[in-house]
N, C-alpha and C positions, 0 to 999 in steps of 0.2 A: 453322451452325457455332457449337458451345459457345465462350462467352469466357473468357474467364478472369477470375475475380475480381479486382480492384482492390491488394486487399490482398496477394496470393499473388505479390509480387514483383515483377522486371523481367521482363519478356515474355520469349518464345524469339525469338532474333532482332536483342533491344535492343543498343543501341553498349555494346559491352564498356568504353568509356572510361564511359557514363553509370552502366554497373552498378559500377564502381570507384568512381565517386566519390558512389554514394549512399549508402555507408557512414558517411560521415564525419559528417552529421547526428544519425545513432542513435548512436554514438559519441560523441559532442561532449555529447550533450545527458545519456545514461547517466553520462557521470563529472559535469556536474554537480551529477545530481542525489545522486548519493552522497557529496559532497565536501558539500554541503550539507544532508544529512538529518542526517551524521555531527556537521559543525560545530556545528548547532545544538543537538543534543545533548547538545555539549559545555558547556553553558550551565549555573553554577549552577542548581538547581530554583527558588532566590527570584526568579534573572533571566529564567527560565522563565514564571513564575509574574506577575511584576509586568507584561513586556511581552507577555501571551499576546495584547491585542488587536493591537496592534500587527505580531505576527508573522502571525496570521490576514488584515488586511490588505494585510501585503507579499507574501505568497502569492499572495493575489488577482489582486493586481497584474502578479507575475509570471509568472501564469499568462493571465492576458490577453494581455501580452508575447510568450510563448512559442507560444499559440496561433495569433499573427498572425506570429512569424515564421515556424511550419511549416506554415503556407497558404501565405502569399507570396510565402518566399523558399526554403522546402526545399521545397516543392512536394507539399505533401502534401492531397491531396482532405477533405474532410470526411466522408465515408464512412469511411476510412482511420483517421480521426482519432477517430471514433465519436461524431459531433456531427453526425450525420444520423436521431437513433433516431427512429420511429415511434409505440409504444407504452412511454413510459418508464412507465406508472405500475403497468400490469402487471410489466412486467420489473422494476420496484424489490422490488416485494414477493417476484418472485421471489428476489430475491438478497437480500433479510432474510431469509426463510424458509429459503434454504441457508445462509446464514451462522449462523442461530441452530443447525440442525441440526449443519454442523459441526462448531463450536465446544463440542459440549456433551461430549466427552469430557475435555472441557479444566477446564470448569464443573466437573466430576464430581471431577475430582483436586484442584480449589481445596478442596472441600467435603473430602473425604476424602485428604490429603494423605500416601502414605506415606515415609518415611523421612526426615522432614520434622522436625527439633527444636522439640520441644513440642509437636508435632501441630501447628501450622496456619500460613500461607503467612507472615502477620503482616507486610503489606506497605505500608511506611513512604508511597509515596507517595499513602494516601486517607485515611491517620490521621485529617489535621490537617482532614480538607475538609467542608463541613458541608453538608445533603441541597440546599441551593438552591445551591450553588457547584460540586455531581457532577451536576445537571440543567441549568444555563447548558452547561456542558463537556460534557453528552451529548447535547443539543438542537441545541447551536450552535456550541462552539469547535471538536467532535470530528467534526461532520460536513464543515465549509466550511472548518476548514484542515488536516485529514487526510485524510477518505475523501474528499473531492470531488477537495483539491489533489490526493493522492497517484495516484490513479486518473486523473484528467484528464489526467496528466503520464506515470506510468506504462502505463495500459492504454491510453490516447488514443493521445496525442503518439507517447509512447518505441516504445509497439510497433506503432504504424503505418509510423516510420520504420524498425524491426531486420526488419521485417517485410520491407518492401520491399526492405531493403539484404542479405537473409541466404535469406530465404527463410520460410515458417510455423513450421518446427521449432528451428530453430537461434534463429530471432527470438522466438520467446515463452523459451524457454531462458536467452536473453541478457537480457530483462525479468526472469524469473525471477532469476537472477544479482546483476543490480545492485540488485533488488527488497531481496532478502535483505542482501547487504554495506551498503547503507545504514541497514538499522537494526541492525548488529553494534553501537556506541555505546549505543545507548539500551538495547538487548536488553542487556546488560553490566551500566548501571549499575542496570536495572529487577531482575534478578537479584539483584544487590549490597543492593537494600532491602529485600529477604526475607529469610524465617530459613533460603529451599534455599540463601540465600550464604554461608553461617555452616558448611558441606558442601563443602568443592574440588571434592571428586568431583562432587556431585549440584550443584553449580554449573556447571561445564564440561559435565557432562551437561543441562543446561536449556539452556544457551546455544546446545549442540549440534542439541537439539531447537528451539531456536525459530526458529535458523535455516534449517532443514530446512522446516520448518513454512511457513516465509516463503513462500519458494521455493514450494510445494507448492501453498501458499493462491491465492499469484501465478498459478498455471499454471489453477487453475481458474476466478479471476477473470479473467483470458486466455480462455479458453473461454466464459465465460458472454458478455465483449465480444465476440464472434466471433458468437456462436450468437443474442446478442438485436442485434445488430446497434447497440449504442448503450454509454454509461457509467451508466445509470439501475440496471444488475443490480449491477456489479462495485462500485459505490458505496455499495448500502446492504448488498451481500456485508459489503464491509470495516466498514463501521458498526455491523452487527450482531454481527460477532466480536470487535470491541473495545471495546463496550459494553456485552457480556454477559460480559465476561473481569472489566471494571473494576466492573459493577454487583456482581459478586459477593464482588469484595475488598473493597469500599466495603461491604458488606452484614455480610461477617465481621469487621469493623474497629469495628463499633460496640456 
């Protein structure tokens, strides 16, 4: 008799009270973490900026936190969680190698910016940064308190529990979802230090697109965790897309 995957929800069968009340984990934990990507956001760049180790960190931290409370106390297997992988060093490279791949129409419109004042993106936040302080932040602050936290929390944690609690479709959906609204904030003011913000229209149109984008990126980093069975693909997915976004504006800024 086939079983049923782990991940593919509450069984045929389970107490209706147990499938009501596994919602409330992937829920609980989705709004914090949008409530928190948003907040910090909100952060001056200089306050950004002065306490970036600090916030690397308390990420850490709170990702250790959260890992131990959705083993112990929301019940969630480590399979589930995607902290059972096998072959992470394969799977990383595969998820650099898709990340750099689909990112590069992104790359292509940095370089060739249409309707864009004065031709080019001119994007305030890599002005000031000089080539040893864009390699600390591509080496080490962008992989351990972005693509690791983010992924660890979002493809792990969040979609092991929407998963459970919803079902495969509905639950990557719902990661998708909070994926994207938590970077509405930063997507805004990242917008605002370019010259597409200087454009309503092609402002609103960006913010449009990056949201969508989120969403999009999320569902196939959702897949890649499902299909390598670990966070080693969807991690250096994310790493690669936003290393090759920034190496490029860093590159036309000089």
């Amino acid at each position: 008799m086939r079983r049923t995957p782990s991940w593919a929800g509450p069984a045929r069968g389970a107490p209706r009270e147990a499938a009501r009340a596994s919602w409330w984990p992937a829920l609980g934990l989705g709004i914090l973490l949008v409530l928190y990507n948003n907040l910090v956001s909100l952060l001056p760049a200089q306050a950004q900026e002065r306490y970036a180790w600090a916030l690397v960190l308390g990420e850490m931290a709170a990702l250790a936190a959260a890992v131990v409370w959705a083993l112990r106390w929301a019940g969630l297997g480590r399979a589930e969680a995607g902290l059972a992988e096998r072959r992470p060093m394969p799977n990383a490279l595969l998820g650099a190698g898709l990340g750099a791949l689909v990112i590069c129409p992104v790359v292509i419109y940095f370089l060739f910016p249409l309707g864009v004042p004065r031709g080019e993106i001119d994007y305030e936040g890599v002005a000031g940064m000089t080539l040893g302080g864009f390699l600390l932040w591509a080496l080490v602050q962008q992989p351990l308190g972005t693509a690791l936290f983010e992924e660890a929390m979002y493809r792990g944690l969040l979609q092991g529990l929407a998963v459970r609690a919803w079902g495969l479709s509905r639950g990557l959906l719902f990661v998708a979802g909070a994926f994207a609204v938590s970077h509405l904030i930063i997507n805004h003011r990242t917008v605002q230090e370019t010259a597409v913000g200087e454009v309503p229209s092609l402002a609103v149109a960006a913010q449009v697109a990056s949201l969508v984008g989120l969403a999009v990126g999320s569902l196939l980093m959702s897949v890649l965790r499902l299909r390598t069975g670990g966070l080693a693909a969807p991690v250096s997915f994310h790493w690669a897309v936003v290393v090759a976004m920034q190496a490029t504006l860093f590159a036309l800024s000089r």
